[in-house]
Backbone as CSV, one residue per row, in Angstrom:
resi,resn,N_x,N_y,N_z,CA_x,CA_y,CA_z,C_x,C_y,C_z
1,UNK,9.174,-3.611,-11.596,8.676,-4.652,-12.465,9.692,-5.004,-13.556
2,UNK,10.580,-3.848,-13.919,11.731,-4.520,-14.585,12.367,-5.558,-14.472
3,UNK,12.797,-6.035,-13.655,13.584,-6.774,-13.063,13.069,-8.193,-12.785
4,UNK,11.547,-8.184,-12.661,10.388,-9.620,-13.154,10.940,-9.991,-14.473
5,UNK,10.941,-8.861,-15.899,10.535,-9.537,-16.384,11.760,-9.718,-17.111
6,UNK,13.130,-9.263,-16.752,14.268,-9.490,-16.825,14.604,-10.691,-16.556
7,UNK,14.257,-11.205,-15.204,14.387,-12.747,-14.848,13.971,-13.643,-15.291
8,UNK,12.634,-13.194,-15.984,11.539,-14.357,-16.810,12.250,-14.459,-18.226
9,UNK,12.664,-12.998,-18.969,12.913,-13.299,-19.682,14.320,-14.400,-19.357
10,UNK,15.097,-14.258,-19.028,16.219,-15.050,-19.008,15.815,-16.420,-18.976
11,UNK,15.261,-16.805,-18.352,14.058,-18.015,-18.146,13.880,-18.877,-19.375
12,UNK,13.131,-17.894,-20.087,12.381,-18.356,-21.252,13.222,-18.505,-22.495
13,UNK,14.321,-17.581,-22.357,15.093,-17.512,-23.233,16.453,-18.874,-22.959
14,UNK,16.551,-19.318,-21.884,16.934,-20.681,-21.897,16.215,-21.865,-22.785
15,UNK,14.960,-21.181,-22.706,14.035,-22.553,-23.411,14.426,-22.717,-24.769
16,UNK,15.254,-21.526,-25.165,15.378,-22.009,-26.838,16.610,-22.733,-26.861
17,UNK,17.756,-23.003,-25.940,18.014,-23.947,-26.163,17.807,-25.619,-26.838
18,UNK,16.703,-25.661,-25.479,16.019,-26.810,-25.382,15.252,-27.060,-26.707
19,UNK,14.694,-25.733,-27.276,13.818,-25.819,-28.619,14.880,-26.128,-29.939
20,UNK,16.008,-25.815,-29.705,16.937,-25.744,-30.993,17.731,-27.396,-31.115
21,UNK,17.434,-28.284,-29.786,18.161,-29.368,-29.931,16.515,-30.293,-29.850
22,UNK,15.356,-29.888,-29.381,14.337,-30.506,-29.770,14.322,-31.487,-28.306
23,UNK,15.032,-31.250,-27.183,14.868,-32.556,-25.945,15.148,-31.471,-25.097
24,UNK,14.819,-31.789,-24.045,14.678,-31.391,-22.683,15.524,-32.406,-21.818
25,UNK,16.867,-32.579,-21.265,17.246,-33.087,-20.098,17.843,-32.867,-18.528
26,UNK,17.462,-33.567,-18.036,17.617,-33.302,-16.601,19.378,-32.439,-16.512
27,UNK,19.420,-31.451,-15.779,21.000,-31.140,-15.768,20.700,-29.291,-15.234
28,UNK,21.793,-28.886,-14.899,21.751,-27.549,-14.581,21.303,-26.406,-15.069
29,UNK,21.055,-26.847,-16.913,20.491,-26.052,-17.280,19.200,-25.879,-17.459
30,UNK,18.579,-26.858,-16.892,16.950,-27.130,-17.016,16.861,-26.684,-15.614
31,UNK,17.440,-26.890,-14.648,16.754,-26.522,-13.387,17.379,-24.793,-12.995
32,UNK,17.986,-24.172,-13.659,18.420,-23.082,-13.890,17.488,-22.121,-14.790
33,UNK,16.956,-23.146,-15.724,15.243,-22.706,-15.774,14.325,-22.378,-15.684
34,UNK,14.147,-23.806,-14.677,12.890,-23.351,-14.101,13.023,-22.920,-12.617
35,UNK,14.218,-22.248,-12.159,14.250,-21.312,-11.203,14.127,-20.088,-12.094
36,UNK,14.425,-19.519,-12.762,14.317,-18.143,-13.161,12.828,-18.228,-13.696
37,UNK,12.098,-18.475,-14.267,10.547,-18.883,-14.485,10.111,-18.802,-12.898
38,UNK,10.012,-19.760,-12.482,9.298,-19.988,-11.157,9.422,-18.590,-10.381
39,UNK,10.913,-18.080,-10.008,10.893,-16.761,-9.398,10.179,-15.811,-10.172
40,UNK,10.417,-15.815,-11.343,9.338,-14.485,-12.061,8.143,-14.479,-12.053
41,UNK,7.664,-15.870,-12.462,5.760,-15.961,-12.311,5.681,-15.626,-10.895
42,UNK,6.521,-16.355,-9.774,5.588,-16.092,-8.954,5.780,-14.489,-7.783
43,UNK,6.828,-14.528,-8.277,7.298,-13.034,-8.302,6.179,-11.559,-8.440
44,UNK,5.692,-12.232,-9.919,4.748,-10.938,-10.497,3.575,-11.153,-10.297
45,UNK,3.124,-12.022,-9.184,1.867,-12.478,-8.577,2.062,-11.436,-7.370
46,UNK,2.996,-11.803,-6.484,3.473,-11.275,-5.550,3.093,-9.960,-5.439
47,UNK,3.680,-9.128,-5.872,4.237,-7.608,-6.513,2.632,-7.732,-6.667
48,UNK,1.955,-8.021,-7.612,0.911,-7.509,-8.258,-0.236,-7.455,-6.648
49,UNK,0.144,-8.295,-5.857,-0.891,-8.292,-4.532,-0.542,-7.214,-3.539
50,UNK,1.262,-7.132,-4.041,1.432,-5.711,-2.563,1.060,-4.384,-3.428
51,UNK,0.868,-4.504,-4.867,0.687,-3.151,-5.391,-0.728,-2.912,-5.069
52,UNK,-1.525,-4.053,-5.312,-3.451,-4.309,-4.861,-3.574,-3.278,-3.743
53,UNK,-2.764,-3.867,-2.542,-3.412,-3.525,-0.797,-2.869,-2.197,-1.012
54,UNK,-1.857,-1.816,-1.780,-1.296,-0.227,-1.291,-2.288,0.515,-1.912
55,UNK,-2.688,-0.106,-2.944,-3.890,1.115,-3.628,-5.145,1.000,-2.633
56,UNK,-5.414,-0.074,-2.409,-6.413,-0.166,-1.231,-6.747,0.772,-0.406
57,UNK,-4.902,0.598,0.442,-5.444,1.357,1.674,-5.018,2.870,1.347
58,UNK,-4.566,3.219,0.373,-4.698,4.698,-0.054,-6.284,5.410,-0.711
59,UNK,-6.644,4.342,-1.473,-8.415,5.115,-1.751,-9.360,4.275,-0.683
60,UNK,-9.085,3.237,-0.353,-10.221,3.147,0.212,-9.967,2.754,1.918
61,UNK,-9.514,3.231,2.268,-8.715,3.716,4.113,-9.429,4.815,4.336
62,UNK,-9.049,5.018,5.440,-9.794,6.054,6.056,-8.239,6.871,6.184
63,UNK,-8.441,8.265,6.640,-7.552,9.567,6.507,-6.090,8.935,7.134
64,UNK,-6.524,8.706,8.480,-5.453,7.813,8.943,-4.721,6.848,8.186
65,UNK,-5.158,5.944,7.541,-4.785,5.088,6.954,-4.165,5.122,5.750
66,UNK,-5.081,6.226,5.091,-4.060,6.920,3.879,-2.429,7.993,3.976
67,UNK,-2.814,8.310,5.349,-1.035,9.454,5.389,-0.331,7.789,5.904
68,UNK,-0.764,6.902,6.430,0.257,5.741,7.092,0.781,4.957,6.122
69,UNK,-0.078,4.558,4.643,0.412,4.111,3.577,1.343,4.620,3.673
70,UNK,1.097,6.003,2.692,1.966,7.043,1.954,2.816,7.256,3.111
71,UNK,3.251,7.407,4.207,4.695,7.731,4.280,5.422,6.047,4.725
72,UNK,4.814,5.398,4.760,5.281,3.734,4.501,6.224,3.574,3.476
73,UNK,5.555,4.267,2.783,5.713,3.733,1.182,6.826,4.541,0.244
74,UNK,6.802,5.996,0.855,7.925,6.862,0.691,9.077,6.631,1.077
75,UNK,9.101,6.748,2.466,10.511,6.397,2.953,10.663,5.885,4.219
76,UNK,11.938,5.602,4.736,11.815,4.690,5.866,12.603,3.257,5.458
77,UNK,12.963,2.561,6.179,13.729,1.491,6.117,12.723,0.533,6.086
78,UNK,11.207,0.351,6.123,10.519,-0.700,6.307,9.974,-1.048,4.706
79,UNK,10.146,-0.122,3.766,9.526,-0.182,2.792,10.985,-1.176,1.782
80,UNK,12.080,-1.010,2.658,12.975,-1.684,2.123,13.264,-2.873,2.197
81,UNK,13.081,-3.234,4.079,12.538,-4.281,4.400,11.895,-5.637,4.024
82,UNK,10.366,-4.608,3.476,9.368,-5.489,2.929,10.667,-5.870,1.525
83,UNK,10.802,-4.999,0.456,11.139,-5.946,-0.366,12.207,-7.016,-0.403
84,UNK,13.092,-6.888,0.346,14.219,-8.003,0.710,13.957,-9.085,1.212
85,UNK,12.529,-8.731,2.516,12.093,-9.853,2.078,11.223,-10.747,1.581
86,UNK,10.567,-9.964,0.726,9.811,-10.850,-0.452,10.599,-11.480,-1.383
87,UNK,11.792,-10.798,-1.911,12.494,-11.349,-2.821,13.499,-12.534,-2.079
88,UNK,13.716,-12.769,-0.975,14.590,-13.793,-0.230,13.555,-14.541,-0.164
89,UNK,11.962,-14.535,0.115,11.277,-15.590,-0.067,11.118,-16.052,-1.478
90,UNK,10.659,-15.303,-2.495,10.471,-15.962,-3.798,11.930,-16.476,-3.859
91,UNK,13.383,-16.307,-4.064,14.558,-17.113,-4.059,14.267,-18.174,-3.309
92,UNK,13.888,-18.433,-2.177,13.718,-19.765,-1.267,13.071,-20.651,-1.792
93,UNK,11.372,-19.689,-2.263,10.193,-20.939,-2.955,11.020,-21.707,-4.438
94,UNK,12.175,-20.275,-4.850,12.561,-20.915,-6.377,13.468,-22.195,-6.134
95,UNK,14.232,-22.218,-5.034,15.412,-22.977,-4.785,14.868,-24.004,-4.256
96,UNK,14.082,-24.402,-3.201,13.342,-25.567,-2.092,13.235,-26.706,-3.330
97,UNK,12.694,-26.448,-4.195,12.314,-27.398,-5.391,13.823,-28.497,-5.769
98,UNK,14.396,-28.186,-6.583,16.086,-28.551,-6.941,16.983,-28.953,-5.753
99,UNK,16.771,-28.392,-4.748,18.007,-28.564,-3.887,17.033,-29.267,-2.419
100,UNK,15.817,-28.970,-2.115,15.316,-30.007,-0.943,14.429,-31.172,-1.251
101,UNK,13.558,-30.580,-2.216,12.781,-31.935,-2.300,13.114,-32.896,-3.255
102,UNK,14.040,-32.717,-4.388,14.800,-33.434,-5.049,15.891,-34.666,-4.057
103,UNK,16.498,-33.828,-3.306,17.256,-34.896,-2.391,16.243,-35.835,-1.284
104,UNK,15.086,-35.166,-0.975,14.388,-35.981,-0.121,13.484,-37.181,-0.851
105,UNK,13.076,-36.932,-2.043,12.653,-38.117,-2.732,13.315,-38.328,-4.153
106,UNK,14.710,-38.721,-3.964,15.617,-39.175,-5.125,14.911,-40.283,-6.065
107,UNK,14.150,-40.827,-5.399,13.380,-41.934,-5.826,12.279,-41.592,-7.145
108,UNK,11.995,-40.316,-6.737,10.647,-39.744,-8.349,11.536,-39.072,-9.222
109,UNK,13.333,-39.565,-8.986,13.476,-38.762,-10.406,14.116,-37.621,-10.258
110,UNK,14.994,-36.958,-11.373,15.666,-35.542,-11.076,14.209,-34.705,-11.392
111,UNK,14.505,-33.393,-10.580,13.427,-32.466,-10.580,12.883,-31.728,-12.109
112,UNK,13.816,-32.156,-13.005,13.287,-31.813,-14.427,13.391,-32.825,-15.324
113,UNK,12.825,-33.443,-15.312,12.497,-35.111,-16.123,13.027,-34.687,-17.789
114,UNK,13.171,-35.671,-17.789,13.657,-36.151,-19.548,12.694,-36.129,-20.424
115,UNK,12.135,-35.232,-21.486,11.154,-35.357,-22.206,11.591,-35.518,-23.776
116,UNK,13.151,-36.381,-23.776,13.371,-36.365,-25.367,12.825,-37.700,-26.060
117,UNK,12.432,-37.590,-27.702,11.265,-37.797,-28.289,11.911,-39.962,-28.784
């Protein structure tokens, strides 16, 4: 979970940029943004659902189901697996935004709009 909130913070801590000049504009550092935001929120959604099912199926599994967690979860290359690729998906969901659907409808605008006053 370190490492969530390492990213978020970095995130958020871009925003004081934006707070110290009082505008928000479209450019690398806004969408550099809200990729590090986007990966962390949805990041610590993530995480928070595979931590859910592991407690799950450790109290409430049956005998079987509890030694299959627990040595899942200990060791083994699958437990490594899983996280590489959760985190190559949250990078994908963070990136798809800026770099695909921005070029497919150039027409609504850069992906972080201009909100100066």
């Amino acid at each position: 979970m370190l490492i969530l909130d390492f990213v978020q913070s970095i995130g958020w801590a871009l925003s004081s940029y934006n707070i110290a000049y009082d505008r928000l504009l479209p450019g690398i550092e806004c969408n550099v943004q809200g990729f590090l935001i986007n990966v962390g929120d949805v990041s610590s959604s993530v995480w928070s659902l595979v931590i859910a099912i592991h407690t799950v199926l450790l109290l409430a599994g049956g005998q079987r189901t509890r030694v299959w967690a627990a040595e899942k979860s200990t060791g083994g290359k699958g437990r490594w697996m899983l996280c590489i690729s959760i985190w190559m998906s949250m990078i994908f969901l963070g990136l798809i935004g800026p770099l695909a659907i921005q070029r497919i409808y150039p027409e609504k605008g850069p992906f972080c709009i201009n909100l100066k006053r």
